[in-house]
PQR file with spaces between the fields and no chain letter, atoms N, CA, C, O and H, PARSE charges and radii, in Angstrom:
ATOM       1  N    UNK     1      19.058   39.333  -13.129 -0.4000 1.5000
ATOM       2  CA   UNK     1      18.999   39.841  -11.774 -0.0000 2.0000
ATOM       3  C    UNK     1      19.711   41.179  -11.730  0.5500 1.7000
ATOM       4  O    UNK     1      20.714   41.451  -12.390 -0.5500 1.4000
ATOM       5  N    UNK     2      19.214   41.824  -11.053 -0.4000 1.5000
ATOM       6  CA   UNK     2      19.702   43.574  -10.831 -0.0000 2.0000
ATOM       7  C    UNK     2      20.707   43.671   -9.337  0.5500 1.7000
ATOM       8  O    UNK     2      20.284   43.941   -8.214 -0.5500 1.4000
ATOM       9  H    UNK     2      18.400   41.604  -10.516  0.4000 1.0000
ATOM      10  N    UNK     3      22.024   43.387   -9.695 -0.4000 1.5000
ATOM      11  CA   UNK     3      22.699   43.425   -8.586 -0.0000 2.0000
ATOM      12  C    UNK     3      23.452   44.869   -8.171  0.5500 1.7000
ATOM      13  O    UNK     3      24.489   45.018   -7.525 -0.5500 1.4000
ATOM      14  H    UNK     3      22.368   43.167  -10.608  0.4000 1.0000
ATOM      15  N    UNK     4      22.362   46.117   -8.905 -0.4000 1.5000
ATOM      16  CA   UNK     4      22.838   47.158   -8.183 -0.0000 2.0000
ATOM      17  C    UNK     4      21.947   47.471   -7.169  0.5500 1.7000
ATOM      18  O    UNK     4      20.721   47.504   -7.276 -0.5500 1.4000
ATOM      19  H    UNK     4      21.519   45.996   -9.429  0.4000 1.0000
ATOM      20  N    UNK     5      22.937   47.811   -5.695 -0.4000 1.5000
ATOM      21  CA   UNK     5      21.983   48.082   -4.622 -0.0000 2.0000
ATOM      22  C    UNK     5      20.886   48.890   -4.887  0.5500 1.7000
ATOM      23  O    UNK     5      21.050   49.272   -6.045 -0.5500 1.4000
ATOM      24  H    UNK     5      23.933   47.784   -5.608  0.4000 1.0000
ATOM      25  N    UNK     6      19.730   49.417   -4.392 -0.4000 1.5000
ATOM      26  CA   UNK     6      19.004   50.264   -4.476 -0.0000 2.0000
ATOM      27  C    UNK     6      19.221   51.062   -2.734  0.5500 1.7000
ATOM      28  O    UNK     6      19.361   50.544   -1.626 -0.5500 1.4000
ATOM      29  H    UNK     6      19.597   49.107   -3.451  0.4000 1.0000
ATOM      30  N    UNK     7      19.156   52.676   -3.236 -0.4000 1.5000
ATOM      31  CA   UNK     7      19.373   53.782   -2.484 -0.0000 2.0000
ATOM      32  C    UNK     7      18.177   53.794   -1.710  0.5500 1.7000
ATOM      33  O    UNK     7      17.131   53.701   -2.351 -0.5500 1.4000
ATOM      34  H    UNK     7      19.042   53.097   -4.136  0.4000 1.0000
ATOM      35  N    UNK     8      18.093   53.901   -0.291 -0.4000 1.5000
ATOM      36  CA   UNK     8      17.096   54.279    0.454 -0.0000 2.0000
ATOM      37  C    UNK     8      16.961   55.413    0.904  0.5500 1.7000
ATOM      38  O    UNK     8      17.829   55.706    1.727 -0.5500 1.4000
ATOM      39  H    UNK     8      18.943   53.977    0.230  0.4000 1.0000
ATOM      40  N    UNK     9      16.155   56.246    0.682 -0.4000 1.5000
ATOM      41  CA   UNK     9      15.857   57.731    1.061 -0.0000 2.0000
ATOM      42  C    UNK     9      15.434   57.566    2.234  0.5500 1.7000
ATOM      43  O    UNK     9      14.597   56.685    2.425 -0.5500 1.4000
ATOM      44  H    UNK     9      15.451   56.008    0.013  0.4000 1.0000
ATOM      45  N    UNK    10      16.008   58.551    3.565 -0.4000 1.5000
ATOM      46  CA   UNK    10      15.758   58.140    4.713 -0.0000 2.0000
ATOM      47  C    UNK    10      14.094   58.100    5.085  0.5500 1.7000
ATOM      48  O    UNK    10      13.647   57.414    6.004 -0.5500 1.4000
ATOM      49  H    UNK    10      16.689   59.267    3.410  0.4000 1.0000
ATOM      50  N    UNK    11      13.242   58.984    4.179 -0.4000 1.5000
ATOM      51  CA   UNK    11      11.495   59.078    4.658 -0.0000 2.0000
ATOM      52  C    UNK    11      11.192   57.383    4.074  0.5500 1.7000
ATOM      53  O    UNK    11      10.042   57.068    4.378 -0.5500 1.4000
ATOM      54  H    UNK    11      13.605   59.541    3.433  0.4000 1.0000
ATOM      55  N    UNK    12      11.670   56.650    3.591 -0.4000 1.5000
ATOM      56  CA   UNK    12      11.137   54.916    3.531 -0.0000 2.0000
ATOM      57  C    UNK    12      11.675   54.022    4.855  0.5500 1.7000
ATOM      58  O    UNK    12      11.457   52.822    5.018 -0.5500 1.4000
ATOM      59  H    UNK    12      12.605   56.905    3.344  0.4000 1.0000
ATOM      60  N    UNK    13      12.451   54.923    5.784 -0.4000 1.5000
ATOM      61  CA   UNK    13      12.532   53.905    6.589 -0.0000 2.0000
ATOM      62  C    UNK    13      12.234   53.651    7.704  0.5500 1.7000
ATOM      63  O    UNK    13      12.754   54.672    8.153 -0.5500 1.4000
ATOM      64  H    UNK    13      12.629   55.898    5.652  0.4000 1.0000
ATOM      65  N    UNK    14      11.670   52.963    8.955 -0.4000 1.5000
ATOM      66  CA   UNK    14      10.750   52.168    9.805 -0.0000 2.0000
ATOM      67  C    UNK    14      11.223   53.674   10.904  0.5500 1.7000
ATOM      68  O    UNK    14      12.041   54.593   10.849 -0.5500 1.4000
ATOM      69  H    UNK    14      11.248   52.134    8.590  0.4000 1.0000
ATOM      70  N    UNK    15      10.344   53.292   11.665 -0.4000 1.5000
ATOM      71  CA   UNK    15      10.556   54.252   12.910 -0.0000 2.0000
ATOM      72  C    UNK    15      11.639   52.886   13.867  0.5500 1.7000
ATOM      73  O    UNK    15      11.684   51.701   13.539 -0.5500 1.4000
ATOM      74  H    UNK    15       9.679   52.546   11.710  0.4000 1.0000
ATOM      75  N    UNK    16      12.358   53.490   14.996 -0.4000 1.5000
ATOM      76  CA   UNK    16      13.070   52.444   15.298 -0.0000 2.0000
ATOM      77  C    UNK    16      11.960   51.651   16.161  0.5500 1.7000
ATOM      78  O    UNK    16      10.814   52.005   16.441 -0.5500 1.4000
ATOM      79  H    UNK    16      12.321   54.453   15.262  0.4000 1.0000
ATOM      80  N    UNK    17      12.736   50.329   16.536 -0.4000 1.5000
ATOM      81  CA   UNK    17      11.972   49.610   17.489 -0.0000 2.0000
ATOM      82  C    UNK    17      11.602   50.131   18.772  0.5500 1.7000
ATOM      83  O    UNK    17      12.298   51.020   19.263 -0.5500 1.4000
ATOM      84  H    UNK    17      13.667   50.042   16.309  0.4000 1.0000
ATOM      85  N    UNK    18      10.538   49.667   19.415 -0.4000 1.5000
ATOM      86  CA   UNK    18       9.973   50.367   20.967 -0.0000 2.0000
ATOM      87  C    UNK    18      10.697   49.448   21.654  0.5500 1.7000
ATOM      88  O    UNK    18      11.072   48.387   21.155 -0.5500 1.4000
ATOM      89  H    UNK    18       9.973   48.945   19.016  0.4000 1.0000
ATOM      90  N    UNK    19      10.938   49.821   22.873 -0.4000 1.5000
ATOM      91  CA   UNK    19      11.546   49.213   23.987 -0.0000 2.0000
ATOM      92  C    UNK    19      11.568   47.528   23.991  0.5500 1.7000
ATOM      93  O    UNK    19      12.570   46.901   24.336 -0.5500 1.4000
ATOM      94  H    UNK    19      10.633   50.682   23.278  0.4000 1.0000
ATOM      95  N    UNK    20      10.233   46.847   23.527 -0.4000 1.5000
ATOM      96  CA   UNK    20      10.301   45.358   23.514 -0.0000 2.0000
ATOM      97  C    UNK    20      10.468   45.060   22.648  0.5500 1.7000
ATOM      98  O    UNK    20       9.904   43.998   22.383 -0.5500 1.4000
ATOM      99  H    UNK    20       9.420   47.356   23.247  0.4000 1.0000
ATOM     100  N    UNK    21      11.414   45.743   21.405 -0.4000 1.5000
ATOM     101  CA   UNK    21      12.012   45.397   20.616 -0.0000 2.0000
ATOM     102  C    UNK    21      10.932   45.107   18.983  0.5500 1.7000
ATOM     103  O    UNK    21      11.335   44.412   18.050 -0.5500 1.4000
ATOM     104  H    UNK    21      11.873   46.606   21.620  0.4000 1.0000
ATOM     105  N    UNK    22       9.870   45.667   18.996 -0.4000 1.5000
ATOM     106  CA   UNK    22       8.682   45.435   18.191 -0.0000 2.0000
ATOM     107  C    UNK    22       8.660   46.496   17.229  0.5500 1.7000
ATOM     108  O    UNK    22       8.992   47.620   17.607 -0.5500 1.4000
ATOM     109  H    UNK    22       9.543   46.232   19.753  0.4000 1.0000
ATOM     110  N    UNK    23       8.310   46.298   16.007 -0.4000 1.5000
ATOM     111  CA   UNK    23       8.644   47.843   15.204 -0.0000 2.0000
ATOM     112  C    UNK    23       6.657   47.650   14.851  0.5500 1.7000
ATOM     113  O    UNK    23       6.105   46.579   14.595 -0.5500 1.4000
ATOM     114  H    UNK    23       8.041   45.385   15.700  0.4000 1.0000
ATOM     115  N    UNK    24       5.969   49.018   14.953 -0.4000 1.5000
ATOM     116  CA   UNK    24       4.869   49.060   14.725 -0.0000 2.0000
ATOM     117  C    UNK    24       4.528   50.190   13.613  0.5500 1.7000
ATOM     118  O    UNK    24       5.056   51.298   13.712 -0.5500 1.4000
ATOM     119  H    UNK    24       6.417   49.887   15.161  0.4000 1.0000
ATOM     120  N    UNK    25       3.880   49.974   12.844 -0.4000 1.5000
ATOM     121  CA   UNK    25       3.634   51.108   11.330 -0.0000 2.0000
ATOM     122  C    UNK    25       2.035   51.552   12.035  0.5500 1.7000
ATOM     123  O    UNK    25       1.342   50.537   12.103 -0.5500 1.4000
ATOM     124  H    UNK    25       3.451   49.074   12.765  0.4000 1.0000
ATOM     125  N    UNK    26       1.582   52.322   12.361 -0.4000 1.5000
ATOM     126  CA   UNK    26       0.419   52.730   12.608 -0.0000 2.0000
ATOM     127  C    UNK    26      -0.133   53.565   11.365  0.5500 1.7000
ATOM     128  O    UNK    26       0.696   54.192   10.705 -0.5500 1.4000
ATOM     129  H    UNK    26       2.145   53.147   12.306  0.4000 1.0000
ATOM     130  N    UNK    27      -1.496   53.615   10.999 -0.4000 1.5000
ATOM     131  CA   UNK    27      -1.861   53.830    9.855 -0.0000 2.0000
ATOM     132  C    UNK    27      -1.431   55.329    9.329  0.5500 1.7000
ATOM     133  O    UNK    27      -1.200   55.600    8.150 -0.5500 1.4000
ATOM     134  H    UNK    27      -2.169   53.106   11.535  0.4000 1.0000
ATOM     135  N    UNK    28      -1.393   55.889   10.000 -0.4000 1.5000
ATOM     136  CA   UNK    28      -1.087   57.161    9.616 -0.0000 2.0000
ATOM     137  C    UNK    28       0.328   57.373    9.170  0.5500 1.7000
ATOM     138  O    UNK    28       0.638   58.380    8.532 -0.5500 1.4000
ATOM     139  H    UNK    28      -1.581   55.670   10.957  0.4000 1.0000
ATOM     140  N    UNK    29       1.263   56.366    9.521 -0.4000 1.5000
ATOM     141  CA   UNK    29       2.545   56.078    8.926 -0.0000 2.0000
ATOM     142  C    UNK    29       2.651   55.762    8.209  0.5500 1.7000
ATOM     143  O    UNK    29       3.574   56.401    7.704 -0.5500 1.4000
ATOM     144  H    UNK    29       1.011   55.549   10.040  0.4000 1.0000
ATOM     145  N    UNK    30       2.198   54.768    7.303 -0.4000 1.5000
ATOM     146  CA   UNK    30       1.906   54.016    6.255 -0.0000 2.0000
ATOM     147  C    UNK    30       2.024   54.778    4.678  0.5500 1.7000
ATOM     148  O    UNK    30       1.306   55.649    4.188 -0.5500 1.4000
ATOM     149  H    UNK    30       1.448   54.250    7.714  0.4000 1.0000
ATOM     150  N    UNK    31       3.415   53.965    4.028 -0.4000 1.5000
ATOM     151  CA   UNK    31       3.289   54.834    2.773 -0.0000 2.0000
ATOM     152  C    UNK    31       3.496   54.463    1.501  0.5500 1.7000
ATOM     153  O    UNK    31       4.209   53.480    1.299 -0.5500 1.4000
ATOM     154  H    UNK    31       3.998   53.258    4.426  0.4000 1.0000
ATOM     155  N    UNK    32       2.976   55.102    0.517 -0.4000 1.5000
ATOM     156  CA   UNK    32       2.867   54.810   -1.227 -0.0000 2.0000
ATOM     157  C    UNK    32       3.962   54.471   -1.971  0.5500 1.7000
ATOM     158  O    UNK    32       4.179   55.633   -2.317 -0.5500 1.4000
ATOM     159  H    UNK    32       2.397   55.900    0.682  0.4000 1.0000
ATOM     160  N    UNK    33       4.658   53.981   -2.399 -0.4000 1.5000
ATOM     161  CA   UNK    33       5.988   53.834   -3.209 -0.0000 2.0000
ATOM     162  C    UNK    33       5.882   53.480   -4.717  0.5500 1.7000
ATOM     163  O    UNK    33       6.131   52.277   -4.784 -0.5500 1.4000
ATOM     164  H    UNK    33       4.481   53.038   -2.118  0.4000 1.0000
ATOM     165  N    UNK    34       5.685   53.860   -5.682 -0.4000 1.5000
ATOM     166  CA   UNK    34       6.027   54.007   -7.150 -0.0000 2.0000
ATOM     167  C    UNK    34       6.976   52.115   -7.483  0.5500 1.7000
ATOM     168  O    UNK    34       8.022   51.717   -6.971 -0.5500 1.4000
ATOM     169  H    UNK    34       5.483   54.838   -5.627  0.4000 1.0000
ATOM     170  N    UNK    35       6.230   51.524   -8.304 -0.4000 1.5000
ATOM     171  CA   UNK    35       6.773   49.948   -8.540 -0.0000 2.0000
ATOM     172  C    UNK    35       8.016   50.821   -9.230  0.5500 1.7000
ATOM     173  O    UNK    35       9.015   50.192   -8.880 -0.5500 1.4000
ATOM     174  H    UNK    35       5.380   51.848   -8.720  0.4000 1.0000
ATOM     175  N    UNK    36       8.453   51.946  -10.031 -0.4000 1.5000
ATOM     176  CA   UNK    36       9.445   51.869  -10.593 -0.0000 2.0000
ATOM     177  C    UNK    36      10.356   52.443  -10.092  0.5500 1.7000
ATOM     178  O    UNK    36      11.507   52.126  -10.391 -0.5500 1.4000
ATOM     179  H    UNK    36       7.642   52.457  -10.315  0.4000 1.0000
ATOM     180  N    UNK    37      10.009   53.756   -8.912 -0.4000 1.5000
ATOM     181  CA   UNK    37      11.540   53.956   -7.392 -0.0000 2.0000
ATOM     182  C    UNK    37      11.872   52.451   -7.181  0.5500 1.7000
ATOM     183  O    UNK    37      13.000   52.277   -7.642 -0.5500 1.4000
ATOM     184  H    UNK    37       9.073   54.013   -8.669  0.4000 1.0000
ATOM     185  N    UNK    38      11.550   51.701   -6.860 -0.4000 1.5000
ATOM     186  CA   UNK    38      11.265   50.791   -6.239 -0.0000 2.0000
ATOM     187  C    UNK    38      12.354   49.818   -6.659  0.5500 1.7000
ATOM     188  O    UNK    38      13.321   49.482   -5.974 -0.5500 1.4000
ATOM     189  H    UNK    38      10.634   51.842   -6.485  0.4000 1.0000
ATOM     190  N    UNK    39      12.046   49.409   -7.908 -0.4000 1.5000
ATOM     191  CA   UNK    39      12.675   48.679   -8.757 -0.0000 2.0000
ATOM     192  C    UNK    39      14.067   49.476   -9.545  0.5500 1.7000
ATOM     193  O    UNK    39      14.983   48.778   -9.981 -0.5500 1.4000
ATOM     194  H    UNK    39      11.261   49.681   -8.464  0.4000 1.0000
ATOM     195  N    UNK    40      14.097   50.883   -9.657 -0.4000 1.5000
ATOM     196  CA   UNK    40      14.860   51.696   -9.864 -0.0000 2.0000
ATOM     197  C    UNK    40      15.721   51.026  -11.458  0.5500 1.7000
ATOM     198  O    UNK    40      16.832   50.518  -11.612 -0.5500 1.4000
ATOM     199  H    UNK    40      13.353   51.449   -9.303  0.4000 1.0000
ATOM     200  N    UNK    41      14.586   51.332  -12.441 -0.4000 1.5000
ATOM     201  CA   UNK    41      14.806   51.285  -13.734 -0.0000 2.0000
ATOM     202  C    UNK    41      15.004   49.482  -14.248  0.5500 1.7000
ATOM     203  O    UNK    41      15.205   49.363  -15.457 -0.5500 1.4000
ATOM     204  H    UNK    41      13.683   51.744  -12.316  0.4000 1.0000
ATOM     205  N    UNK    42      14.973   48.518  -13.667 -0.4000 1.5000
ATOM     206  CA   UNK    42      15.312   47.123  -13.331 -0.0000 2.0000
ATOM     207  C    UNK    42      14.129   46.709  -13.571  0.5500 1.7000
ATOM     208  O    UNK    42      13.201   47.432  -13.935 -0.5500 1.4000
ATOM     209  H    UNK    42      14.810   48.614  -12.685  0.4000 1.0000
ATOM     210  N    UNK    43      14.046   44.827  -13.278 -0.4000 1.5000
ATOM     211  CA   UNK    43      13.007   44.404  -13.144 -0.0000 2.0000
ATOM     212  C    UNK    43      12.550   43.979  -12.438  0.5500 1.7000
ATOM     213  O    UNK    43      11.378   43.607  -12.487 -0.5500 1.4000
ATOM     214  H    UNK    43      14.799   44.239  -12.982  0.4000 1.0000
ATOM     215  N    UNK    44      13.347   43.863  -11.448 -0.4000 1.5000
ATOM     216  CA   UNK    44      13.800   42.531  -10.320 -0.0000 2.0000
ATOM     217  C    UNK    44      14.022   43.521   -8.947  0.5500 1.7000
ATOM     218  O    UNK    44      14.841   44.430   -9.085 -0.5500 1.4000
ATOM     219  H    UNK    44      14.299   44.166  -11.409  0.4000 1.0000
ATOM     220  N    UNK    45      13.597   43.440   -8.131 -0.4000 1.5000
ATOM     221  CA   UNK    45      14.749   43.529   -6.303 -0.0000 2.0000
ATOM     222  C    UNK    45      14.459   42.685   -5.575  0.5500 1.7000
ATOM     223  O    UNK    45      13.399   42.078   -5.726 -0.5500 1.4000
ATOM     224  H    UNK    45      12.933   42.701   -8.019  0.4000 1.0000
ATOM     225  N    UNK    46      15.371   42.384   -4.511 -0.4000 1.5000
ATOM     226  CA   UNK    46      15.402   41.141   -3.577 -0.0000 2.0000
ATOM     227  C    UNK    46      14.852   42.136   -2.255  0.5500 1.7000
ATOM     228  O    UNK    46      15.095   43.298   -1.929 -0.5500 1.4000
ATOM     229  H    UNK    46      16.232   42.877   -4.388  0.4000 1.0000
ATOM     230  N    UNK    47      14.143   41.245   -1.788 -0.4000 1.5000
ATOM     231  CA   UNK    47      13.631   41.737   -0.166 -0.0000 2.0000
ATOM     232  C    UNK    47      13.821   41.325    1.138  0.5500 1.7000
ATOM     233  O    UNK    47      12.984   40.457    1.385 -0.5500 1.4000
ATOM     234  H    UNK    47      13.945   40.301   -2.054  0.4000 1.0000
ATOM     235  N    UNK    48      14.373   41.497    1.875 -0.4000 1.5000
ATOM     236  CA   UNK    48      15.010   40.491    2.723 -0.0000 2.0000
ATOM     237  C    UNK    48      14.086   40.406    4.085  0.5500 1.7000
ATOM     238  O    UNK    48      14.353   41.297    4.891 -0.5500 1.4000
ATOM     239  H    UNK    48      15.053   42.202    1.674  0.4000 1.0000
ATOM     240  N    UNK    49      13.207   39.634    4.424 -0.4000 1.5000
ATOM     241  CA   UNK    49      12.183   39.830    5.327 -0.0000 2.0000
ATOM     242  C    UNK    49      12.289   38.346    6.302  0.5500 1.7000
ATOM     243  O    UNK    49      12.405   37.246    5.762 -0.5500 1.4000
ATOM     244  H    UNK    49      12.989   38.910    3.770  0.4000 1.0000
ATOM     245  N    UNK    50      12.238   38.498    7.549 -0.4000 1.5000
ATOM     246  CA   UNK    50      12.922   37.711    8.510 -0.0000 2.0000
ATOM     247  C    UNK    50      13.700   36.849    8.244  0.5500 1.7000
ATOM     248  O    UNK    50      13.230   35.711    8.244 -0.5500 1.4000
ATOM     249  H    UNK    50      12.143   39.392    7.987  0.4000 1.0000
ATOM     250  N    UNK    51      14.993   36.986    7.955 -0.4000 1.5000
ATOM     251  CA   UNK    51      15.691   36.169    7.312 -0.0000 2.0000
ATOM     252  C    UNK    51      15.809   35.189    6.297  0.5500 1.7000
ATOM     253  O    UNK    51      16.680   34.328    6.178 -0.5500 1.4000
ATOM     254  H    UNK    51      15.375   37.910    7.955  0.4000 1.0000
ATOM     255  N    UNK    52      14.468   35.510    5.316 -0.4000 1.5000
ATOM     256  CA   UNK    52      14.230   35.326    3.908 -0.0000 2.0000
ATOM     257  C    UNK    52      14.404   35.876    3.639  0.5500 1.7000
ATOM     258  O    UNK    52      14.444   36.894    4.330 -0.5500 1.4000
ATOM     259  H    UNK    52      13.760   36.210    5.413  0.4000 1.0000
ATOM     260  N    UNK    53      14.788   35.904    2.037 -0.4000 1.5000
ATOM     261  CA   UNK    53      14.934   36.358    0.380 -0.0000 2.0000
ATOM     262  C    UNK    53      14.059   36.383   -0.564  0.5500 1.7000
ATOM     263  O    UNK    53      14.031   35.494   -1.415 -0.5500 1.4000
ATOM     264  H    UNK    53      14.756   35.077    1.475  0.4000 1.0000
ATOM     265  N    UNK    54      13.139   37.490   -0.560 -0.4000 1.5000
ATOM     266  CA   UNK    54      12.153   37.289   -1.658 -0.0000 2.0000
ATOM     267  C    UNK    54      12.564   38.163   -2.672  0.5500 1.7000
ATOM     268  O    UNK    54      13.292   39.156   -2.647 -0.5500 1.4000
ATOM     269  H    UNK    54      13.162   38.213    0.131  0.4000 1.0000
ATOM     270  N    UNK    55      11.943   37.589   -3.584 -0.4000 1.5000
ATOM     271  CA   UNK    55      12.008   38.622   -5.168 -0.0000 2.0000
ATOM     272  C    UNK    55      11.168   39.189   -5.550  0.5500 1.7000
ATOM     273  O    UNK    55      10.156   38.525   -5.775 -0.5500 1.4000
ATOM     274  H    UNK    55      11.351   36.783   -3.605  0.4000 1.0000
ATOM     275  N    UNK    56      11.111   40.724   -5.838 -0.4000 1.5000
ATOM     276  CA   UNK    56       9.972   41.214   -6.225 -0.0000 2.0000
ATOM     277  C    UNK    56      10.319   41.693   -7.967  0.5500 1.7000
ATOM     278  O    UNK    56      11.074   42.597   -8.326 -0.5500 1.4000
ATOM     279  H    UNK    56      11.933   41.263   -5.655  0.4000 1.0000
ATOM     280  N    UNK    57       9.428   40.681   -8.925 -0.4000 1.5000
ATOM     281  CA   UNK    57      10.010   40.932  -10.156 -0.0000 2.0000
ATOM     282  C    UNK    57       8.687   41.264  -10.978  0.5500 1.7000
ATOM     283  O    UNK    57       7.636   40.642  -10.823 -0.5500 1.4000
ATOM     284  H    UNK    57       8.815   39.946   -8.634  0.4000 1.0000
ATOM     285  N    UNK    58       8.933   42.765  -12.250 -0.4000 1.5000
ATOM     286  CA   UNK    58       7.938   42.812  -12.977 -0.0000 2.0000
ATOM     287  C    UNK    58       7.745   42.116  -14.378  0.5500 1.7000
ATOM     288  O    UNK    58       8.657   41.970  -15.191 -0.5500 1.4000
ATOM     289  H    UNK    58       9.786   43.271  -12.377  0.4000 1.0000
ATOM     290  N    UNK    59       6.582   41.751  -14.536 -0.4000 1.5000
ATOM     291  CA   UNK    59       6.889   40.479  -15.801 -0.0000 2.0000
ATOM     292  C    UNK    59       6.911   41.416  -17.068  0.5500 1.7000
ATOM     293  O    UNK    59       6.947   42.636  -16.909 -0.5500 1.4000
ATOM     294  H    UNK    59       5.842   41.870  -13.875  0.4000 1.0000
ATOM     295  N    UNK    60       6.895   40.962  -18.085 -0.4000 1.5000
ATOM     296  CA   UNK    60       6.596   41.503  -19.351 -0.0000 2.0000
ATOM     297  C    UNK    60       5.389   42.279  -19.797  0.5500 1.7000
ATOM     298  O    UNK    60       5.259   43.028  -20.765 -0.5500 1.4000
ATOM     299  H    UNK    60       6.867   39.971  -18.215  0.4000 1.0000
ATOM     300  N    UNK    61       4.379   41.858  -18.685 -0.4000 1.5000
ATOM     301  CA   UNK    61       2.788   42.491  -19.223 -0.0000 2.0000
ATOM     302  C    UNK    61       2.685   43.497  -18.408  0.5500 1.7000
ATOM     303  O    UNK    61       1.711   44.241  -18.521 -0.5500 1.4000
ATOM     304  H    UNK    61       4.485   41.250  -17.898  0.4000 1.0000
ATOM     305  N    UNK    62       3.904   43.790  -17.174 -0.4000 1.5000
ATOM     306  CA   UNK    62       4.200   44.952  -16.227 -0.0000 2.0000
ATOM     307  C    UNK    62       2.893   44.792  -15.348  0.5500 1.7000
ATOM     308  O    UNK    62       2.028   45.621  -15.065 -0.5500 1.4000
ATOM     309  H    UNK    62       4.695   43.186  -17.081  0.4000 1.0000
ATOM     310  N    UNK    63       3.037   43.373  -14.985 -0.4000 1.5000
ATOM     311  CA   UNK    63       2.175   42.957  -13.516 -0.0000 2.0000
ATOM     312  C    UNK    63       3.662   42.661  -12.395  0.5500 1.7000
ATOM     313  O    UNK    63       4.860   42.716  -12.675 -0.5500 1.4000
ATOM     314  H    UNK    63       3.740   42.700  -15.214  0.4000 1.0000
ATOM     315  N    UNK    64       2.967   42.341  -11.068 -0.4000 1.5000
ATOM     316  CA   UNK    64       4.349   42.186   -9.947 -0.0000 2.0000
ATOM     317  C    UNK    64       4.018   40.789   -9.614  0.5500 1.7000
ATOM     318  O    UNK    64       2.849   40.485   -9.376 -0.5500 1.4000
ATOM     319  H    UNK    64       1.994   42.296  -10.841  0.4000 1.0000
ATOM     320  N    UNK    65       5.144   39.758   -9.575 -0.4000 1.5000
ATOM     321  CA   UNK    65       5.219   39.120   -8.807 -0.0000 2.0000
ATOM     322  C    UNK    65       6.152   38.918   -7.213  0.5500 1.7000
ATOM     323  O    UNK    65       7.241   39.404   -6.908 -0.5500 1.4000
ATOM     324  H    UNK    65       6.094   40.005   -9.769  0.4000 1.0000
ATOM     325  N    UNK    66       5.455   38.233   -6.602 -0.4000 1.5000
ATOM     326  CA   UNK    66       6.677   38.016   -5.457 -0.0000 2.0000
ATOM     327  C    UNK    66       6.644   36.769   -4.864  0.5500 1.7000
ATOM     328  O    UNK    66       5.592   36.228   -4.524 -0.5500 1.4000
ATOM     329  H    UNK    66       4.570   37.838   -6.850  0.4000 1.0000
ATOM     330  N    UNK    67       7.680   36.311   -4.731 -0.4000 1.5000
ATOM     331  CA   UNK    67       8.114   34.769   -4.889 -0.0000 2.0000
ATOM     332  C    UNK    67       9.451   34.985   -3.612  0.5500 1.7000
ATOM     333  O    UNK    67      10.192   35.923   -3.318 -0.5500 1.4000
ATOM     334  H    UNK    67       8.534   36.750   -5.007  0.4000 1.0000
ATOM     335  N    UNK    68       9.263   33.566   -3.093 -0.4000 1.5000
ATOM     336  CA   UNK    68      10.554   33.128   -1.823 -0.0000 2.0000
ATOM     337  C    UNK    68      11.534   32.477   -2.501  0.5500 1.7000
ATOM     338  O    UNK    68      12.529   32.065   -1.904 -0.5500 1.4000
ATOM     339  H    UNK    68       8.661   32.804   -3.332  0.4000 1.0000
């Protein structure tokens, strides 16, 4: 497991929430990220998505899995 944080460059992150509290990505927002920024030399990062923990890990044949 890769327990160094990974750095977020502020252009990866969400626009804030609208007034009812809803965060919306409209397509033209929508963007590309490199599996290896991503993973930042590692194999492994954790994702933390509504109060789950997922893992996003690359295997040996350098396919992605993602698992809860």
């Amino acid at each position: 497991m890769n327990s160094k944080p990974m750095e977020c460059p502020s252009d990866m992150l969400l626009a804030p929430a609208d007034k009812t509290g809803s965060k919306s990505i409209s397509a033209t927002t929508r963007r590309q990220f490199a599996s290896r920024d991503l993973l930042g030399g590692g194999n492994e990062l954790h994702i933390e998505h509504n109060g789950e923990i997922y893992t996003l890990r690359q295997t040996s044949k350098g396919k992605l899995i993602l698992t809860k």
